[in-house]
N, CA, C and O atoms as a Tinker XYZ file with bonds, in Angstrom:
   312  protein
     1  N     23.138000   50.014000  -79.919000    73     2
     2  CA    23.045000   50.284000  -78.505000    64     1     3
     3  C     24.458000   50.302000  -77.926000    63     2     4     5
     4  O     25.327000   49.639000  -78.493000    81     3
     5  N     24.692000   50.879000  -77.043000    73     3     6
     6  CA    26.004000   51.401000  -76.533000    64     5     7
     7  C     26.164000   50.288000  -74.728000    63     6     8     9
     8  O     25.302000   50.287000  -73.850000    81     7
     9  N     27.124000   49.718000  -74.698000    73     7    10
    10  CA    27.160000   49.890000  -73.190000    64     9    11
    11  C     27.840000   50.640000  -72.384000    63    10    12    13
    12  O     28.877000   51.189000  -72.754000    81    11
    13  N     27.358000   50.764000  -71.190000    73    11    14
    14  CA    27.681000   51.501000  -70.040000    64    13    15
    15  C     27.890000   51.246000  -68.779000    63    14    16    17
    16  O     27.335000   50.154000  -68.649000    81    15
    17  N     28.338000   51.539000  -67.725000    73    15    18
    18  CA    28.450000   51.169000  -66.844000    64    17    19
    19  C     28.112000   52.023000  -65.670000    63    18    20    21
    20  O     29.110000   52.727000  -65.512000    81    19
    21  N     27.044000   52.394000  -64.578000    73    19    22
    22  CA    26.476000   52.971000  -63.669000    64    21    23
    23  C     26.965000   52.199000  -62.446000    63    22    24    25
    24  O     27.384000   51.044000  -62.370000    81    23
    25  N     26.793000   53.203000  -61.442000    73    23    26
    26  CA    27.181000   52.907000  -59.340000    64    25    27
    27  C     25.644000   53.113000  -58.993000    63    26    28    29
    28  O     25.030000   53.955000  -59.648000    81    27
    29  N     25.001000   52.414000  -58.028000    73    27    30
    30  CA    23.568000   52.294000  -57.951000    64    29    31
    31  C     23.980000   51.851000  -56.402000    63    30    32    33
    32  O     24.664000   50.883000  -56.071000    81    31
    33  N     23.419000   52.755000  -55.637000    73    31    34
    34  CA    23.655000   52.747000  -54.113000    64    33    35
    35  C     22.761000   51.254000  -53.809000    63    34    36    37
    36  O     22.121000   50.807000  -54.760000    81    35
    37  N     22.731000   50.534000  -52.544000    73    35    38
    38  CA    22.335000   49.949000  -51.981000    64    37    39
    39  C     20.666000   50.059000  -52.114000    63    38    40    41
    40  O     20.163000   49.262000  -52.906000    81    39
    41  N     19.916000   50.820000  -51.529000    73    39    42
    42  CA    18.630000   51.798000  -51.353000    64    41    43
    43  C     18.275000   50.955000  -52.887000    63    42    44    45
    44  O     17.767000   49.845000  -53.047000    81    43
    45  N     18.720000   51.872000  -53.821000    73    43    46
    46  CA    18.109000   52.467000  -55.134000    64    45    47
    47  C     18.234000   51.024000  -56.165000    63    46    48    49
    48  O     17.477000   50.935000  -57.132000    81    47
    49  N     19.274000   49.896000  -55.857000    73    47    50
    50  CA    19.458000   48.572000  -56.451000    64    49    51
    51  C     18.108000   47.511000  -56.221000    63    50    52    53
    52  O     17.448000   46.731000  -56.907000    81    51
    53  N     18.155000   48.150000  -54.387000    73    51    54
    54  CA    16.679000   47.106000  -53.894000    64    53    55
    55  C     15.560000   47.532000  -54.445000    63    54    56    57
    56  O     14.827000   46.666000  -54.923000    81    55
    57  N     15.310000   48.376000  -54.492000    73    55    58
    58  CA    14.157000   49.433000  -55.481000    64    57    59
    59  C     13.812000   48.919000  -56.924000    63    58    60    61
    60  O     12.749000   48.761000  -57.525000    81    59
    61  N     15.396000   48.682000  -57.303000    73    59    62
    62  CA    14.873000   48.559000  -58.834000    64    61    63
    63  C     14.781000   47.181000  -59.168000    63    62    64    65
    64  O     14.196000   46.926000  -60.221000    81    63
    65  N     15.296000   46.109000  -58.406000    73    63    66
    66  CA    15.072000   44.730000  -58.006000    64    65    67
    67  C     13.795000   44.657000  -58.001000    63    66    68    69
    68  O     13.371000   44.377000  -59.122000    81    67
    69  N     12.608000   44.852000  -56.849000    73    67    70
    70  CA    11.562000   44.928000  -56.716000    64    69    71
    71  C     10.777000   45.089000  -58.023000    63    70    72    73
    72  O      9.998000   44.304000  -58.565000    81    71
    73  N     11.271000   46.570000  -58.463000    73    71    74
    74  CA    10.372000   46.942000  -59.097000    64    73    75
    75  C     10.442000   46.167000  -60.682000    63    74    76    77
    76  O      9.478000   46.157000  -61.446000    81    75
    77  N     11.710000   45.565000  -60.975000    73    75    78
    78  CA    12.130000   44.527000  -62.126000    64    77    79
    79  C     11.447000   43.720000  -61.714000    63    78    80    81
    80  O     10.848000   43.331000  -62.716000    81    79
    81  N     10.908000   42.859000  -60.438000    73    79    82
    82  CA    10.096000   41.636000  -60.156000    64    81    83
    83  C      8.139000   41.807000  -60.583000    63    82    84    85
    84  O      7.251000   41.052000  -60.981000    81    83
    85  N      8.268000   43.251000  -60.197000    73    83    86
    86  CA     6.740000   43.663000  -60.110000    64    85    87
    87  C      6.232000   43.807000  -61.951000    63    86    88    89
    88  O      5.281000   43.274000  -62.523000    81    87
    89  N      6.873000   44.365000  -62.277000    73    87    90
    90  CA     7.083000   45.110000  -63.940000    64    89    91
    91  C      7.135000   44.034000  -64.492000    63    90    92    93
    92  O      6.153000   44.019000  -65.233000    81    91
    93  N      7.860000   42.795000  -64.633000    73    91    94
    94  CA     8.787000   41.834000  -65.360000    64    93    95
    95  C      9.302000   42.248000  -66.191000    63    94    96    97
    96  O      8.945000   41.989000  -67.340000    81    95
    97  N     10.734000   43.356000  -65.807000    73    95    98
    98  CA    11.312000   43.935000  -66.889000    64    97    99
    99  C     12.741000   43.738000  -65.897000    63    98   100   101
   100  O     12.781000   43.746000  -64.667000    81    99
   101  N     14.021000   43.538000  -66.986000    73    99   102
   102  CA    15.206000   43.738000  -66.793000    64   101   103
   103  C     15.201000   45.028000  -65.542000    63   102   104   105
   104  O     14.314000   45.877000  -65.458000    81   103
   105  N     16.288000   44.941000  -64.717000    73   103   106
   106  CA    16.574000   46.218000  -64.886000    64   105   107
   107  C     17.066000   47.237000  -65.593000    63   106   108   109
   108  O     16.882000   48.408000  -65.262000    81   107
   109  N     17.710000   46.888000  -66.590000    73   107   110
   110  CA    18.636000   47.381000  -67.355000    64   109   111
   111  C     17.063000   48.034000  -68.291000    63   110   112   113
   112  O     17.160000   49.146000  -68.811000    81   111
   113  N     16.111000   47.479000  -68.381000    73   111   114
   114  CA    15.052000   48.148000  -68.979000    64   113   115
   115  C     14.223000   49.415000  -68.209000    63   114   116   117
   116  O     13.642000   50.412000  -68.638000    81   115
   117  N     14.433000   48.938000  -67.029000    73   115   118
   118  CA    13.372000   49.895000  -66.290000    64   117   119
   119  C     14.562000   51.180000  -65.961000    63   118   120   121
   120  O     14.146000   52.178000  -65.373000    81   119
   121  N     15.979000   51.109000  -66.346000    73   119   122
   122  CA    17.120000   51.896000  -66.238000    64   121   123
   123  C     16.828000   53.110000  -67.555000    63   122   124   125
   124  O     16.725000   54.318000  -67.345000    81   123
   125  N     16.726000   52.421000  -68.967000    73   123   126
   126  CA    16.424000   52.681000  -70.007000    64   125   127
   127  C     15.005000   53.805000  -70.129000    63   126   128   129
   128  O     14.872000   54.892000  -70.692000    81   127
   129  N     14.119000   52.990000  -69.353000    73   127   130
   130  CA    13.018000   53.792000  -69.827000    64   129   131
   131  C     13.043000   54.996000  -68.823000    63   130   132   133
   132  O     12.112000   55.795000  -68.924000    81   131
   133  N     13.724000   55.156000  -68.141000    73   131   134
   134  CA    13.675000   56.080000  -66.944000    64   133   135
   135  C     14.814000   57.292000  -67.433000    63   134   136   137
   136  O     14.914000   58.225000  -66.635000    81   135
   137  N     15.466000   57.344000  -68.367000    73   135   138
   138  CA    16.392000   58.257000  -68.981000    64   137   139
   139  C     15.743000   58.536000  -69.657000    63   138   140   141
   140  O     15.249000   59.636000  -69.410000    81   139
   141  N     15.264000   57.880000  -70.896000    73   139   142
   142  CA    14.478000   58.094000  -71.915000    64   141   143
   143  C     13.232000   59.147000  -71.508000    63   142   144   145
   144  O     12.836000   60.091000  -72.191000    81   143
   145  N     12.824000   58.794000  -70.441000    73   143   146
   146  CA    11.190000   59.624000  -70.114000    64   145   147
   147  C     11.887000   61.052000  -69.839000    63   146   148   149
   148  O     11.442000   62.125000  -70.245000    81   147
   149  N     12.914000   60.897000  -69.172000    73   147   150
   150  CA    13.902000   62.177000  -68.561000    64   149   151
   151  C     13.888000   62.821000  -69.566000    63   150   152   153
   152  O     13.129000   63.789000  -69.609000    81   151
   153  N     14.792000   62.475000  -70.806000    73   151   154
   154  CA    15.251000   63.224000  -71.958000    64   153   155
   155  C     13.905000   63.484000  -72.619000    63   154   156   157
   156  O     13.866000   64.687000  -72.876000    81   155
   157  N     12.785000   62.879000  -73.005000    73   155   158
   158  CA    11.838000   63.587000  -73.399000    64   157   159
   159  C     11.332000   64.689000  -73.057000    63   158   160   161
   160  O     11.139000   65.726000  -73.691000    81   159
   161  N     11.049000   64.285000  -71.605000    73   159   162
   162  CA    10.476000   66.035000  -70.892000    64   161   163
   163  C     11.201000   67.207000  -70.940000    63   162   164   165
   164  O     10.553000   68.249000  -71.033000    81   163
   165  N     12.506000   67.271000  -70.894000    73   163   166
   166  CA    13.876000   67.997000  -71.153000    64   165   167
   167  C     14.505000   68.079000  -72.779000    63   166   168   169
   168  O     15.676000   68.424000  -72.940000    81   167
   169  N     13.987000   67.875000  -73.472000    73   167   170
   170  CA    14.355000   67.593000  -74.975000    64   169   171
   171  C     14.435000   69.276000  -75.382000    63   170   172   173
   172  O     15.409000   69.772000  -75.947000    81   171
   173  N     13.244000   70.015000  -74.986000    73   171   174
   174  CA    13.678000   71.737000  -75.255000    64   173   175
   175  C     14.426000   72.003000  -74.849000    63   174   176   177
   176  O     15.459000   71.979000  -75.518000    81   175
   177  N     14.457000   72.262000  -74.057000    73   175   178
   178  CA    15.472000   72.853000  -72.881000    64   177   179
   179  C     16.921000   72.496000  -73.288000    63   178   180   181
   180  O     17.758000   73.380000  -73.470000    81   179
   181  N     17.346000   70.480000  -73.499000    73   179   182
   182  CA    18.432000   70.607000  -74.171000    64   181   183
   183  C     18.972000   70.809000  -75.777000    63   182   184   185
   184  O     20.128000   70.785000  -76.199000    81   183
   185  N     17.759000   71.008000  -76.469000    73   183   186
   186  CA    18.264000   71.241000  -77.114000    64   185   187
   187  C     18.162000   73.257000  -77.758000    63   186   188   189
   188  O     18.397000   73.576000  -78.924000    81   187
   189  N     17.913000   73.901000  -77.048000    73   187   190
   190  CA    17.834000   75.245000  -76.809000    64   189   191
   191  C     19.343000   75.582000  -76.719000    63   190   192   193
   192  O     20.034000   76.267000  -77.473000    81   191
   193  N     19.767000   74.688000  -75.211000    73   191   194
   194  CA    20.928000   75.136000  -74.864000    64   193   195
   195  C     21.933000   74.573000  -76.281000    63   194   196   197
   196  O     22.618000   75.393000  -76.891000    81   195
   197  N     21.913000   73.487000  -76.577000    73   195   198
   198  CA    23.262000   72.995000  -77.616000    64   197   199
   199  C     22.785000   73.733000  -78.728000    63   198   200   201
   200  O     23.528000   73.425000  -79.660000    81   199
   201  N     21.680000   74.791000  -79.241000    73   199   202
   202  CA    22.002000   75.286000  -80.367000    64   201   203
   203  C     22.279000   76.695000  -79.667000    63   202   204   205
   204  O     22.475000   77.449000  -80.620000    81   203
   205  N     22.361000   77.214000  -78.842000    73   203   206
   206  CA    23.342000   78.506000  -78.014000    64   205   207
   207  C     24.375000   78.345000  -78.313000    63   206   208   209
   208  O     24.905000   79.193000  -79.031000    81   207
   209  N     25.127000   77.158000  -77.881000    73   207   210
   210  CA    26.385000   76.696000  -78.093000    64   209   211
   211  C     26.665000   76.406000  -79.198000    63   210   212   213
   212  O     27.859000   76.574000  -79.444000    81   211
   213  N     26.002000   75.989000  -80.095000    73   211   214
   214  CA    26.960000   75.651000  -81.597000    64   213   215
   215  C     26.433000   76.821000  -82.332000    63   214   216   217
   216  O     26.859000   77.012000  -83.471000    81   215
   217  N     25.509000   77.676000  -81.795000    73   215   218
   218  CA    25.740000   79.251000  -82.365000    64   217   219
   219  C     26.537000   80.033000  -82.334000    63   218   220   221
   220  O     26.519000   80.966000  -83.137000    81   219
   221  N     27.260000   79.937000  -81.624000    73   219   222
   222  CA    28.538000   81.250000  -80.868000    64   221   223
   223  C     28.903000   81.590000  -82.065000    63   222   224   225
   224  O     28.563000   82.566000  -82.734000    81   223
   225  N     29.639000   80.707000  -82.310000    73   223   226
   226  CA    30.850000   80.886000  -84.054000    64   225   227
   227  C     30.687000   79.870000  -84.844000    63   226   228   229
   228  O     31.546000   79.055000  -85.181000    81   227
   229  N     29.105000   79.928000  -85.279000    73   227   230
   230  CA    29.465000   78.809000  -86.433000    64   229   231
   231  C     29.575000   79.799000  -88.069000    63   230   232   233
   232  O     29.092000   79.326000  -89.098000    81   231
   233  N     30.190000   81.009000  -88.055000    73   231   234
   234  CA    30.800000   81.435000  -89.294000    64   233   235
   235  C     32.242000   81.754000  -89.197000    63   234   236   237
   236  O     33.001000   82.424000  -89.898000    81   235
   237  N     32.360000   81.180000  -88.289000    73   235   238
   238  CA    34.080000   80.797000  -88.064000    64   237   239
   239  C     34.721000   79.395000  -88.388000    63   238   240   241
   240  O     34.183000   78.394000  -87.915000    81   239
   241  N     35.721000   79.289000  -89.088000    73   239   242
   242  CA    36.081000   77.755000  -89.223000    64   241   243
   243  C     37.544000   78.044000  -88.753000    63   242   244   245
   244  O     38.263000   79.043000  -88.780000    81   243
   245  N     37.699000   76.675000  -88.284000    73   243   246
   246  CA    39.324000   76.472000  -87.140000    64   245   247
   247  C     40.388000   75.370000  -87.786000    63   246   248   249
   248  O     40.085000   74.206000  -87.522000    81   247
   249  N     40.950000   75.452000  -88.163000    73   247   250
   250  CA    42.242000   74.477000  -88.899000    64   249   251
   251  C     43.024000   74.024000  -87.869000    63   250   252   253
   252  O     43.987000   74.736000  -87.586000    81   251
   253  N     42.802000   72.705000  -87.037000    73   251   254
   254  CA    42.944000   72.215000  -85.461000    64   253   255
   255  C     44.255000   72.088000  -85.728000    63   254   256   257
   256  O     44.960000   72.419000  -84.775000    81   255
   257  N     45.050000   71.591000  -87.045000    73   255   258
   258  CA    46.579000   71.745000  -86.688000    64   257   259
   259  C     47.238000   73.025000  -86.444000    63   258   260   261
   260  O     48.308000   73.161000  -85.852000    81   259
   261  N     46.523000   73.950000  -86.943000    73   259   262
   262  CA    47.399000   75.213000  -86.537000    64   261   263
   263  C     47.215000   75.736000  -85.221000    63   262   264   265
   264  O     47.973000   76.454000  -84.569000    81   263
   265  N     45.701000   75.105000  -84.826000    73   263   266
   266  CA    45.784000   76.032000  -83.389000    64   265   267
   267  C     46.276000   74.998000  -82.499000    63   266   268   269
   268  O     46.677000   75.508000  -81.453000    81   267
   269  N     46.369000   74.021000  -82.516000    73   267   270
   270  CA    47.625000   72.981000  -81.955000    64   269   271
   271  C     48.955000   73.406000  -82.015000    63   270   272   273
   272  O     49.585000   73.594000  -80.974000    81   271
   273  N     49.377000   73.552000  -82.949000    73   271   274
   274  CA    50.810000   74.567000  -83.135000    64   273   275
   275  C     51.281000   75.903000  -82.441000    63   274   276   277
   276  O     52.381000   76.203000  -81.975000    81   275
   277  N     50.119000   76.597000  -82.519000    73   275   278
   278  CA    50.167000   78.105000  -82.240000    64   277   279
   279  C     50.297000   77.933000  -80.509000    63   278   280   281
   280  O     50.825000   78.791000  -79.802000    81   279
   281  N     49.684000   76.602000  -79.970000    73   279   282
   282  CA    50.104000   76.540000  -78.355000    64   281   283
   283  C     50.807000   75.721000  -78.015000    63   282   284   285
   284  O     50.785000   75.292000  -76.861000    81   283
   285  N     51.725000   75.228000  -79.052000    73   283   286
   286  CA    52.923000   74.206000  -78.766000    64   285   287
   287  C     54.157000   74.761000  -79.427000    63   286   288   289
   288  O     55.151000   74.033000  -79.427000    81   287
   289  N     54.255000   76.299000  -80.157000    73   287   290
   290  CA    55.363000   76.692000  -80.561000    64   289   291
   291  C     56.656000   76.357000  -80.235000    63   290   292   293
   292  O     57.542000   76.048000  -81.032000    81   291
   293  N     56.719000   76.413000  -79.306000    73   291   294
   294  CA    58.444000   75.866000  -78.563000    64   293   295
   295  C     58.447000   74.152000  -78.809000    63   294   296   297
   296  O     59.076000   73.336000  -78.136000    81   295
   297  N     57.887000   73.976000  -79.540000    73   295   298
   298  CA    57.891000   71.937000  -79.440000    64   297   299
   299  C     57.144000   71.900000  -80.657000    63   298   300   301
   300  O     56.144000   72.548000  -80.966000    81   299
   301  N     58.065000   70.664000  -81.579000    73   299   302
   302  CA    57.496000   70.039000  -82.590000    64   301   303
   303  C     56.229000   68.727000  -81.782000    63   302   304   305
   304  O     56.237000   67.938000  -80.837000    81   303
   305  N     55.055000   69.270000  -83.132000    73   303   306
   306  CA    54.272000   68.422000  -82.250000    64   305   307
   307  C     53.924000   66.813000  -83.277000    63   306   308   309
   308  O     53.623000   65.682000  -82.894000    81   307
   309  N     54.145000   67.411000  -84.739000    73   307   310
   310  CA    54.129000   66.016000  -85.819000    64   309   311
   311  C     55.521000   66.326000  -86.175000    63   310   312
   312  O     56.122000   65.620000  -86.984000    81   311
């Protein structure tokens, strides 16, 4: 598990206070399951789009020191 750190307006803290009292769940749980439900319903959709994107050029391969080089010509970069 990763931590993180979120800004949670005034409004939306008392909300989830409550609703951590009503539930008997952390907030940090009722935070969790509320992304999670997100990313399920949206799970096509994102992952439609990220295989668009790692389609473009995946029969292209890139050697990152050279194209590091090729835009730092005037300057040693190692």
């Amino acid at each position: 598990m990763k931590r993180t750190q979120i800004y949670l307006d005034e409004t939306m803290y008392k909300l989830l206070e409550k609703e951590s009292e009503l539930e008997k769940k952390t907030i940090s749980e009722i935070i969790r399951e509320s992304i999670d439900s997100h990313l399920q319903a949206n799970i096509d959709k994102l992952l439609t789009k990220a295989d668009r994107v790692r389609g473009l050029k995946k029969d292209e391969t890139y050697d990152v020191d050279e194209y590091i080089n090729s835009l730092r010509r005037d300057r040693k970069v190692w």
